[in-house]
C-alpha positions as CSV (number, residue, x, y, z in Angstrom):
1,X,0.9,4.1,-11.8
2,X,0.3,2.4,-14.9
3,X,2.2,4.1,-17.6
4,X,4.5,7.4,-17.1
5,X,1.9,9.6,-18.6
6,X,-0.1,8.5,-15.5
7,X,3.2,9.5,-13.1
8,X,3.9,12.9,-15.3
9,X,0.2,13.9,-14.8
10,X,0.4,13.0,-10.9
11,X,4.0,14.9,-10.8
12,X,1.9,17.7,-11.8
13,X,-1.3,17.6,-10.0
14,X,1.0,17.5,-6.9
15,X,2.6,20.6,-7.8
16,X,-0.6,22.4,-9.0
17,X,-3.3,20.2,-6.7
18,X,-5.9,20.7,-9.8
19,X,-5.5,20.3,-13.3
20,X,-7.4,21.1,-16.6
21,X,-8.6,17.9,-19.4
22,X,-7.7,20.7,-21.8
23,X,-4.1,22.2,-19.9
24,X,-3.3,18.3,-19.5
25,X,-3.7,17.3,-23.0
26,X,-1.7,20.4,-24.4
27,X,0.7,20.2,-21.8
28,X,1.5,16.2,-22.8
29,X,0.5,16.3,-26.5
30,X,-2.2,14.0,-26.7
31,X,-5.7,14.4,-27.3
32,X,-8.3,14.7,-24.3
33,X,-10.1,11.7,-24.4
34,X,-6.3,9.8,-23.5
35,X,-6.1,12.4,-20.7
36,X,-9.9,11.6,-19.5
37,X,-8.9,7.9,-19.7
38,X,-6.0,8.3,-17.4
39,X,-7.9,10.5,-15.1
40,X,-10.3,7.8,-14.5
41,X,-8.0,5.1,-13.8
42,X,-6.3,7.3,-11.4
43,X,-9.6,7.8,-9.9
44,X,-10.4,3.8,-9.4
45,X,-6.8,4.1,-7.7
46,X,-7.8,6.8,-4.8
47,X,-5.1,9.0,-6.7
48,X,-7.1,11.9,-7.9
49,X,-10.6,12.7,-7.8
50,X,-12.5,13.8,-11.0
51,X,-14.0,17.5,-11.2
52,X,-15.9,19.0,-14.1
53,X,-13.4,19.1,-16.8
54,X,-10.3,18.5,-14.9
55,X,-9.2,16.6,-11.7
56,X,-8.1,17.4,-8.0
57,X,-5.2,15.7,-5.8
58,X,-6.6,13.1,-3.9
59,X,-5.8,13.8,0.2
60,X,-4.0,10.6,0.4
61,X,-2.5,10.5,-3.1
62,X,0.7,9.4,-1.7
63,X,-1.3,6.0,-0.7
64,X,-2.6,3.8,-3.5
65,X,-5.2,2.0,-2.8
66,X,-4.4,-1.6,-1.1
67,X,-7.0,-3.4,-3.5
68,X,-4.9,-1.5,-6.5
69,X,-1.6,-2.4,-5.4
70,X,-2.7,-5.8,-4.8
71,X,-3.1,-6.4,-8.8
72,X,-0.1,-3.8,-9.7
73,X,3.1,-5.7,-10.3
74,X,1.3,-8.8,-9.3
75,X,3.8,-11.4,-10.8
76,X,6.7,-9.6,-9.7
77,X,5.3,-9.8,-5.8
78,X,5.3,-13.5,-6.3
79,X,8.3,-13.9,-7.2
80,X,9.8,-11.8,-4.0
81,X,7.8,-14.0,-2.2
82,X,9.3,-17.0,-3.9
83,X,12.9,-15.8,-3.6
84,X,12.2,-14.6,0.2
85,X,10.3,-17.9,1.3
86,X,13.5,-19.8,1.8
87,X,15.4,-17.1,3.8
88,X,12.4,-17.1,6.3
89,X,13.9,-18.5,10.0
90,X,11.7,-20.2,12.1
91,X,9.4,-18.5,14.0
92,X,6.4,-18.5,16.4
93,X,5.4,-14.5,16.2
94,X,4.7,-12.1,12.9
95,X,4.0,-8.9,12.4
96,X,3.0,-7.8,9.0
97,X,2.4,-4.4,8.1
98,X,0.0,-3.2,5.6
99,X,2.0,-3.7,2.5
100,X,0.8,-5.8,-0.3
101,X,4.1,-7.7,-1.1
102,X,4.5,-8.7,2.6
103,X,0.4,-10.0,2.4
104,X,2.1,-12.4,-1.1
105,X,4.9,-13.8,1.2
106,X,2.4,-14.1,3.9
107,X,0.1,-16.1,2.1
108,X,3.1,-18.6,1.4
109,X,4.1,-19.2,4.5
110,X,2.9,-22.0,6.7
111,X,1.2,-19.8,9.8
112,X,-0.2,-22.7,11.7
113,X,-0.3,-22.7,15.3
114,X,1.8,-19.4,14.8
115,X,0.5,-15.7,16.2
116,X,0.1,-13.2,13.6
117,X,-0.6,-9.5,13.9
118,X,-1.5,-7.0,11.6
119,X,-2.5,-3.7,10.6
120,X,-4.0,-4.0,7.6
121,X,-7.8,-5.4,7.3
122,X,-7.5,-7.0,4.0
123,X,-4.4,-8.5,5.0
124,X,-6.4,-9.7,8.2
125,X,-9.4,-11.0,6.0
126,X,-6.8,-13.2,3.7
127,X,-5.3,-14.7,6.5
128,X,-8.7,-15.5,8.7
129,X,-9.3,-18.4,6.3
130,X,-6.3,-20.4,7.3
131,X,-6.5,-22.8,10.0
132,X,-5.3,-23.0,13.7
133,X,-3.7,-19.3,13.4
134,X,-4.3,-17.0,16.1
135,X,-4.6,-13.8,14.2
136,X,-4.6,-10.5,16.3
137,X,-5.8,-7.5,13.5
138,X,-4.9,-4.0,15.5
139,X,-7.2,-0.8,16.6
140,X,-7.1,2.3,15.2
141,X,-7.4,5.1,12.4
142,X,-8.6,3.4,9.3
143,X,-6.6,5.2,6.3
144,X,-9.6,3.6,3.7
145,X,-6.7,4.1,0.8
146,X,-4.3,1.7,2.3
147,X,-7.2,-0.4,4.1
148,X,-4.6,0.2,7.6
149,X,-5.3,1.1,10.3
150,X,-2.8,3.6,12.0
151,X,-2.4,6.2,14.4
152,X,-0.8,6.7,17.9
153,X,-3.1,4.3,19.5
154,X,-2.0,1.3,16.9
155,X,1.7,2.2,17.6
156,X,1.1,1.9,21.4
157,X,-0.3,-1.6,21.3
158,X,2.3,-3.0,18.6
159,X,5.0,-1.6,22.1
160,X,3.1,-4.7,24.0
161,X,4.1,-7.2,21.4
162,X,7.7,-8.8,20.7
163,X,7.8,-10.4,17.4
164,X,9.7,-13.2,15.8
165,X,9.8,-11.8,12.5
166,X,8.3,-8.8,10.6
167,X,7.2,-8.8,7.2
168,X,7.3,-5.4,5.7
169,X,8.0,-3.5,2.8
170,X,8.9,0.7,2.3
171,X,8.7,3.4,0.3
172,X,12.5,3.6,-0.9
173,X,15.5,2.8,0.6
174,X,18.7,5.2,0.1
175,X,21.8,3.6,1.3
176,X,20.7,1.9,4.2
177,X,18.1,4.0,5.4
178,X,13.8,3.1,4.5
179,X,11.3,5.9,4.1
180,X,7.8,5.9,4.2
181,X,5.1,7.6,2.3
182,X,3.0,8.6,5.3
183,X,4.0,9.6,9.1
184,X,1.9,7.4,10.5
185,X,3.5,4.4,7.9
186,X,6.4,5.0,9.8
187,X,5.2,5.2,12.9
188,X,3.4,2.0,13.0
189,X,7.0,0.1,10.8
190,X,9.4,1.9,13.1
């Protein structure tokens, strides 16, 4: 999100799956235009969806839209992708899942004459204007948050690839375990 007022209100709206302007504003001691102004931006995100005079939980709050997170932390996904570019081995396969910092590194890397796969159709629509890539984009569920495609039937046809290298990023990570947002996330990065 873009400020903690925005987190505090989506702590609560999944909690209480609708909210009030008026129980929001009183509730965070700020006026309800501020609360109307987060509400919207939260709406651009896919995070909530505005009702009259309040807001509801969004099905697939836990996904942020691809085009948002694209632009959210912007300049700290280039520099991952500028730390990470020189640890890249060679390789002649890539898989990259539907994660906007593994799209930054992606866009770094030099993919000619290499086969890329993906799940993710704005990362597919990046890549498709660089040359002599042979670029393999997945069937599926569309999830429109994420812009992925997903499901069971994506999972089967990633078992009939073998990849050089994977670019993908996670949830959290808790010792040395990764988690996922979204079942079929980790499906398709498992």
């Amino acid at each position: 999100m873009d400020n903690e007022r925005q987190n505090v209100i989506l702590r609560i709206m999944k909690s209480e799956k609708n909210v009030t302007v008026h129980d929001l504003a009183s509730r965070l001691y700020v006026c309800e235009a501020t609360i109307r102004r987060d509400l919207t931006a939260m709406q651009r995100m896919g995070v909530v969806r505005r009702s009259h005079g309040g807001a509801l939980i969004a099905e697939a709050a836990d996904e942020i839209s691809m085009f948002v997170r694209m632009n959210v932390n912007a300049k700290e996904k280039e520099s991952v992708a500028a730390n990470a570019l020189p640890h890249i081995p060679d390789f002649k396969s890539l898989f990259i899942d539907s994660s906007s910092t593994a799209l930054a590194l992606a866009q770094r890397l030099d993919l000619a004459g290499k086969t890329v796969v993906t799940n993710n159709l704005q990362t597919a629509l990046s890549l498709s204007r660089m040359e002599d890539i042979n670029l393999i984009i997945l069937g599926g569920n569309i999830t429109l948050s994420s812009v992925s495609i997903t499901g069971s039937w994506t999972a089967r046809q990633l078992q009939s690839f073998s990849f050089d290298l994977m670019l993908a990023s996670c949830a959290s990570i808790r010792k040395r375990t990764a988690f996922e947002k979204t079942l079929d996330q980790r499906e398709i990065k498992q």
